[in-house]
N, C-alpha and C positions, 0 to 999 in steps of 0.2 A: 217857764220853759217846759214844755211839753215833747216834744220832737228832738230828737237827736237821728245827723246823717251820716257814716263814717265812711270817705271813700275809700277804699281801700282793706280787701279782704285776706291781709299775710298774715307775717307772724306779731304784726304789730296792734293791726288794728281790730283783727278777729276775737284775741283774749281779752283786751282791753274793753272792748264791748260788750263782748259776752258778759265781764263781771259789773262793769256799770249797768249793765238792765237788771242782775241779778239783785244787783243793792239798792236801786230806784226802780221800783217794779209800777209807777206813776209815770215814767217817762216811758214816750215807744223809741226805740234803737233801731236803727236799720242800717244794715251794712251792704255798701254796695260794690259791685266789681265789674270790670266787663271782661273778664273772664270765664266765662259760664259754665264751665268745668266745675273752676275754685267754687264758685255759688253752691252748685249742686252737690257739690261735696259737705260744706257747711249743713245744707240739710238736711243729709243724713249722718250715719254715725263713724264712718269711718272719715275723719276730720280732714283737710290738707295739712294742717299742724296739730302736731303731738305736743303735749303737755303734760305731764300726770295732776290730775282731777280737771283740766279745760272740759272735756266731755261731759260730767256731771253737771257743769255749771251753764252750757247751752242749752244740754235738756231742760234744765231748770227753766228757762225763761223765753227757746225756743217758741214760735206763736203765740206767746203770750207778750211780751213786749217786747221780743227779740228777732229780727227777719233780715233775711238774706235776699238781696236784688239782683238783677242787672240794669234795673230801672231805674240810670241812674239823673234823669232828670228829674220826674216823679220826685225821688229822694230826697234832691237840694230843692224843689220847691215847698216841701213841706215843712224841713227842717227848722227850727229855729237857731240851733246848735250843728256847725260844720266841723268834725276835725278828717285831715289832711292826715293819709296813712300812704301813700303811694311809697313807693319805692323810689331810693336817690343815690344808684349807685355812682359809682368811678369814671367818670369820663375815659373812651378809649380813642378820642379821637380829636382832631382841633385844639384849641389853646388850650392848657391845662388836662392835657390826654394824660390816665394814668395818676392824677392827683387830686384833681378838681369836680366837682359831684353835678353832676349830670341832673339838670335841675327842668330838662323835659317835662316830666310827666308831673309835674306839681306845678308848672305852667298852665299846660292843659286842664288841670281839675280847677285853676281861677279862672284861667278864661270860661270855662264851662259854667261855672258858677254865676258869673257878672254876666252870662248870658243869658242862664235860666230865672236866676233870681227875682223877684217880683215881691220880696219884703224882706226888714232888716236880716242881716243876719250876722253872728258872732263866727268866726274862721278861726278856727284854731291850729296852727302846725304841730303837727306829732309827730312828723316826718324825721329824721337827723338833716341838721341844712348846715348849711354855712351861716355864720354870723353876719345880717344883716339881708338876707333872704325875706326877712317881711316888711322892708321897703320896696319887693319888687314887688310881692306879693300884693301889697296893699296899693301900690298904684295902677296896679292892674284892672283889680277891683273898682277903685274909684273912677277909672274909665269908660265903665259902664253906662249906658245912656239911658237908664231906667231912673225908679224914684227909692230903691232898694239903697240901704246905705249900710257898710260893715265894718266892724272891729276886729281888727288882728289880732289872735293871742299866740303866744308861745308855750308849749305844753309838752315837753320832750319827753322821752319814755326811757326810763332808767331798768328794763327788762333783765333777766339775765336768761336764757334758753335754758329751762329744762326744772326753772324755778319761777316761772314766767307768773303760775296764779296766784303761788304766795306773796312775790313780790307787788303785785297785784293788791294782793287781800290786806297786806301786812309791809306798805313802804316803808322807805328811808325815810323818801319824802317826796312832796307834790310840787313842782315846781311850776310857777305858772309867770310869765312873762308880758306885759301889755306898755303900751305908750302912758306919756305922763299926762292924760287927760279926762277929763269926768266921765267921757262915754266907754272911755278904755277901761277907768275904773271900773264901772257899773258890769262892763261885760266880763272881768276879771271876777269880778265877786260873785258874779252868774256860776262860772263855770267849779270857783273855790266852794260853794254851796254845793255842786254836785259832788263832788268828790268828800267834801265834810258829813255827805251821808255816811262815812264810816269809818273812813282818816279823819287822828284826832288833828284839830287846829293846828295846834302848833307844829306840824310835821308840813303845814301846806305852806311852802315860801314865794312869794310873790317882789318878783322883781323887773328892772326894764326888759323891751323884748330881746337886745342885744344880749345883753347878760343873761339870760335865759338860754337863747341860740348856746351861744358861747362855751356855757357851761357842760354840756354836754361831749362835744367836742373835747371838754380837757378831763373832764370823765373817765371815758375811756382811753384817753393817753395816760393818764394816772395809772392806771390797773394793766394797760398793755406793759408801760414804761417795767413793771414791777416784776411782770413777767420774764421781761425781755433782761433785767435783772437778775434775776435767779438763775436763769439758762445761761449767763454770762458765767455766772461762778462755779456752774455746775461742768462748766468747760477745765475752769481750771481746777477742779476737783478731780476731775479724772486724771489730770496730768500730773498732782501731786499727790494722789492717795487721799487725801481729803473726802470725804462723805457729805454730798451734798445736802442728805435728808436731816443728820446730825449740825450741820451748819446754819441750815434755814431753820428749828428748832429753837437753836441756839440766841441767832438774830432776832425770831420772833418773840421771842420774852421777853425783850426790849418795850415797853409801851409806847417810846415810841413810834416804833416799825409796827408791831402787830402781827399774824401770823399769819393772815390772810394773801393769799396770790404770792405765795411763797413756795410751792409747787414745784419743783423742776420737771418739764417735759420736754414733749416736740414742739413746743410751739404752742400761741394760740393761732385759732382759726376763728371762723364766724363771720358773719354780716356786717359786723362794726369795729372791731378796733381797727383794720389796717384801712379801710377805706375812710374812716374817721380822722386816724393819723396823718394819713395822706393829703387829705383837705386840711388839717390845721397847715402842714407842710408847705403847701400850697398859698394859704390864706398869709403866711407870715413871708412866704415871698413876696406877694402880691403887693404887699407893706413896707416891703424892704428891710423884713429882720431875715437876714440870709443865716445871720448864727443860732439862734430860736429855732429856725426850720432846718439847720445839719442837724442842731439837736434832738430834737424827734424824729428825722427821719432816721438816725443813729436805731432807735427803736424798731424798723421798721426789718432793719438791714443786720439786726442780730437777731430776729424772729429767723429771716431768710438761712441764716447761717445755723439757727438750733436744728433747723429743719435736714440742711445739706449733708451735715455731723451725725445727726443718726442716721440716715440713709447710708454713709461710707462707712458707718463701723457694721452695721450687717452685713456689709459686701466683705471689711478684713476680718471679722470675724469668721464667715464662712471661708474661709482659708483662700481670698483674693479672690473670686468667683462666684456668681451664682448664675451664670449659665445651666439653664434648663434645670435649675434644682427647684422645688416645690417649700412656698412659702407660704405660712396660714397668716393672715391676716384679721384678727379681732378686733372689731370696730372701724366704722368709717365715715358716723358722723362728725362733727368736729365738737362736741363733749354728748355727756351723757344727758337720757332723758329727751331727747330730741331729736328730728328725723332731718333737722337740718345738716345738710354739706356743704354750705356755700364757703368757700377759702380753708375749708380743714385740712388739717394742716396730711390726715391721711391720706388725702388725692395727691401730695404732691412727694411724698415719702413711694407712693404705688408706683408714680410714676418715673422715680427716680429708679426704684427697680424694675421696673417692664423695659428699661431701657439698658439696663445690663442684661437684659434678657432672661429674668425669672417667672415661672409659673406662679401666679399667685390664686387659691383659694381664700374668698374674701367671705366671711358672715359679720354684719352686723343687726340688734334685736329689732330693728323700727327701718333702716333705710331700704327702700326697696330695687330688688337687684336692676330694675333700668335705668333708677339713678345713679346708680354702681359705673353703670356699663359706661352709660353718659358723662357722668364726670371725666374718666377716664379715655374718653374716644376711643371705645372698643365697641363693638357689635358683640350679639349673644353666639352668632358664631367662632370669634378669636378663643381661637384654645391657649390664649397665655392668661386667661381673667377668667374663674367660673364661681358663682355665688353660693354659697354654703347655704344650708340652710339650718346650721347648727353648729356650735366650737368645732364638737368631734370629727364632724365630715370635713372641716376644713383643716384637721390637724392629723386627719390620717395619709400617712406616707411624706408628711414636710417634713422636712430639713431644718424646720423654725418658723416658733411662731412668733409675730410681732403684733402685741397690744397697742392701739394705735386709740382707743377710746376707753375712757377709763368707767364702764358699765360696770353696774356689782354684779351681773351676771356672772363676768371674766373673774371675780373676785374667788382667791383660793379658798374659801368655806361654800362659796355656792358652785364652784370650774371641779369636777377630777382630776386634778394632772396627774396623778399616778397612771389614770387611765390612760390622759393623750400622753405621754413619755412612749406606754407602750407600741400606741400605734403610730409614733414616727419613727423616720429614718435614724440612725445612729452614727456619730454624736450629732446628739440635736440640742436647741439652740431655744430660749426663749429673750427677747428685751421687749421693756418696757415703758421704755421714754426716758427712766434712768439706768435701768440696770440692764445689764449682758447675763444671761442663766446660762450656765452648764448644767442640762435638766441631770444628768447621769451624775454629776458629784452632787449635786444637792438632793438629789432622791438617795444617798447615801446618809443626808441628815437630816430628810425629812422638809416635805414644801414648805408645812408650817414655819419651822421652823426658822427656814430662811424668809419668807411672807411672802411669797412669790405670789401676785396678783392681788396683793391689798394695797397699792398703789396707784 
């Protein structure tokens, strides 16, 4: 295998390529998009996706086995190796509106495929799907009226935003999915040899493509589930005095809980868990487990609820009101290290206060302010949204600031708050996802002290 084609130029298929040419500098990679922006962005340096070290690792292998297209026919006719990065969000419309994953655009790149094709080729989904998406996929394929004949795999991506090239460099594990047949073998052991250029063996798991699909999906309901856990109790921590951070601690030293996504915040946000959740949700109606599917939408509908709870205690904490009072807002990706916003859980905390009608100055390190304005359906003109271009500018004259992404920037060894105390309104106000700050009595025993922003 010489040729690799990746359609699909996000935050999926961009890293993921950029580090396979990095580790197989024998293979040519080419990523393609018909988006011609995203391309042109790819090559040069300011990325469409942020990673910390992705940039280093393009340059590395950029024109040398590594290119970015819109030529996306070109691309699958040369390929030997296809993976499927397209986008597969949330159905908002028709049967399964709101649950079921909108499987459009991964349509299109088979049919395109079984159109241009003109030798074997290996198709691999990278995509997140529904379990059992490469029986549609693969009859599609097979419809084709050529002499090209292909192998579906399944090849899910276990990414976490903002940790994307380690996880990359340094997996859990390879998961790779194929049919129980000699050709599916062959193209299964094709694709586990690319990847064993650097993940050891045993980390590569090979199983059917269902299972494979599958598994992903409960992936991330495992780790949302976990979330959606802790913000459960950290509800009823506040109602009994209890200490959320002391509790999850506590749980986690258990082995077998572990301490990981034990966190209490607002919510997760991101690309995958709730439209991931949503499809499993979907998928087990579909089946008629109607109890399987309350139960994870249960997950769904207490993210919705972490989210509603902090928004209403800024409002009683601001003494019933925040009418025309000025709010700093820090952070608005949905975690750190990342410029992504899609479902963060900051867009919808903003917008629960734009609607009681607060001023919000917003700075976050990486998102830029028209994704700001856009998520939010404001124009650069609304003077209830204006973009900071720094903590301080957006913490001078509020009323309170609210950490909404948990950057070490915002972190009290790298933040001043002595500084911003000074320059807001009095008494002012900071929370954090868990805590409510009285900046005036805790500047009485010192930030450190209390850890205000090591959270």
């Amino acid at each position: 295998m010489t040729s690799i084609c990746c359609i699909g130029a996000g935050y999926v298929g961009g890293p993921t390529m950029a580090k396979i040419s990095q580790k197989c500098p024998d293979i040519s990679v080419t990523v393609v998009d018909t988006n011609a922006d995203r391309i042109a962005a790819w090559q040069g340096d300011d990325l469409p996706v942020y990673e910390p070290g992705l940039l280093d690792v393009v340059r590395e292998s950029r024109d040398r086995n590594l290119f970015f297209s819109t030529d996306i026919e070109s691309a699958i006719g040369a390929a030997d190796i296809i993976f499927i990065c397209v986008n597969t969000p949330t159905k908002t419309y028709g049967i399964g509106a709101h649950r079921a994953a909108d499987l459009r655009y991964l349509e299109s790149c088979a049919r395109q495929i079984a159109a241009v094709a003109d030798s074997d080729k290996i198709v691999v989904e990278k995509s997140t799907l529904p379990v059992r998406t490469a029986e549609s996929l693969k009859r599609i394929l097979d419809a084709a009226q050529g002499a090209a004949r292909f192998q579906v795999l399944s090849n899910p991506e276990f990414l976490a935003e903002g940790s994307a090239m380690e996880d990359l460099e340094n997996p859990d594990r390879v998961l790779i999915g194929g049919e129980r047949t000699p050709e599916a073998a062959a193209a299964l052991q094709t694709v586990a040899d690319i990847y064993a250029r650097w993940v050891p063996r045993e980390r590569i798991i090979t199983t059917n493509l269902w299972s494979s699909e599958l598994s992903k999906l409960a992936a991330n309901a495992f780790l949302a589930q976990r979330i959606s856990s802790i913000n459960a109790i950290s509800a009823l921590c506040e109602a009994t005095g209890a200490d959320v951070d002391e509790v999850a601690f506590a749980i986690g030293t258990d082995r077998r809980i572990g301490p990981r996504f034990l966190k209490a915040s607002i919510g997760f946000g991101g690309s995958c868990f709730q439209k991931d959740i949503l499809n499993l949700v979907y998928l087990c109606e579909f089946f008629g487990l109607n109890e399987v599917a309350a139960y994870w939408e249960q997950v769904v509908i207490m993210n919705d609820y972490q989210k509603q709870r902090f928004s209403h205690r800024i409002v009683r904490t601001l003494f019933n009101t925040i009418s025309g009072k000025r709010i700093a807002i820090l952070g608005f990706a949905f975690k750190k290290d990342t410029n992504d916003t899609r479902e963060s859980s900051a867009i919808y905390v903003c917008r629960d206060l734009l609607a009681e009608d607060a001023k919000l100055h917003i700075h976050d390190p990486r998102v830029a302010p028209a994704r700001i304005r856009t998520d939010l359906g404001v124009t650069e003109e609304d003077p209830s949204v204006a973009v900071a271009s720094d903590p301080y500018e957006a913490a001078a004259g509020a009323d309170a600031i609210v950490i909404l992404t948990e950057w070490d920037a915002f972190r009290v060894d790298q933040l001043d708050y002595e500084r911003i105390f000074k320059m807001m309104r009095k008494p002012a106000f900071l929370f954090d996802g868990r805590n409510v700050v009285d900046l005036d009595r805790v500047r009485q025993i010192g930030f450190e002290a209390f850890g205000v922003g090591k959270g």
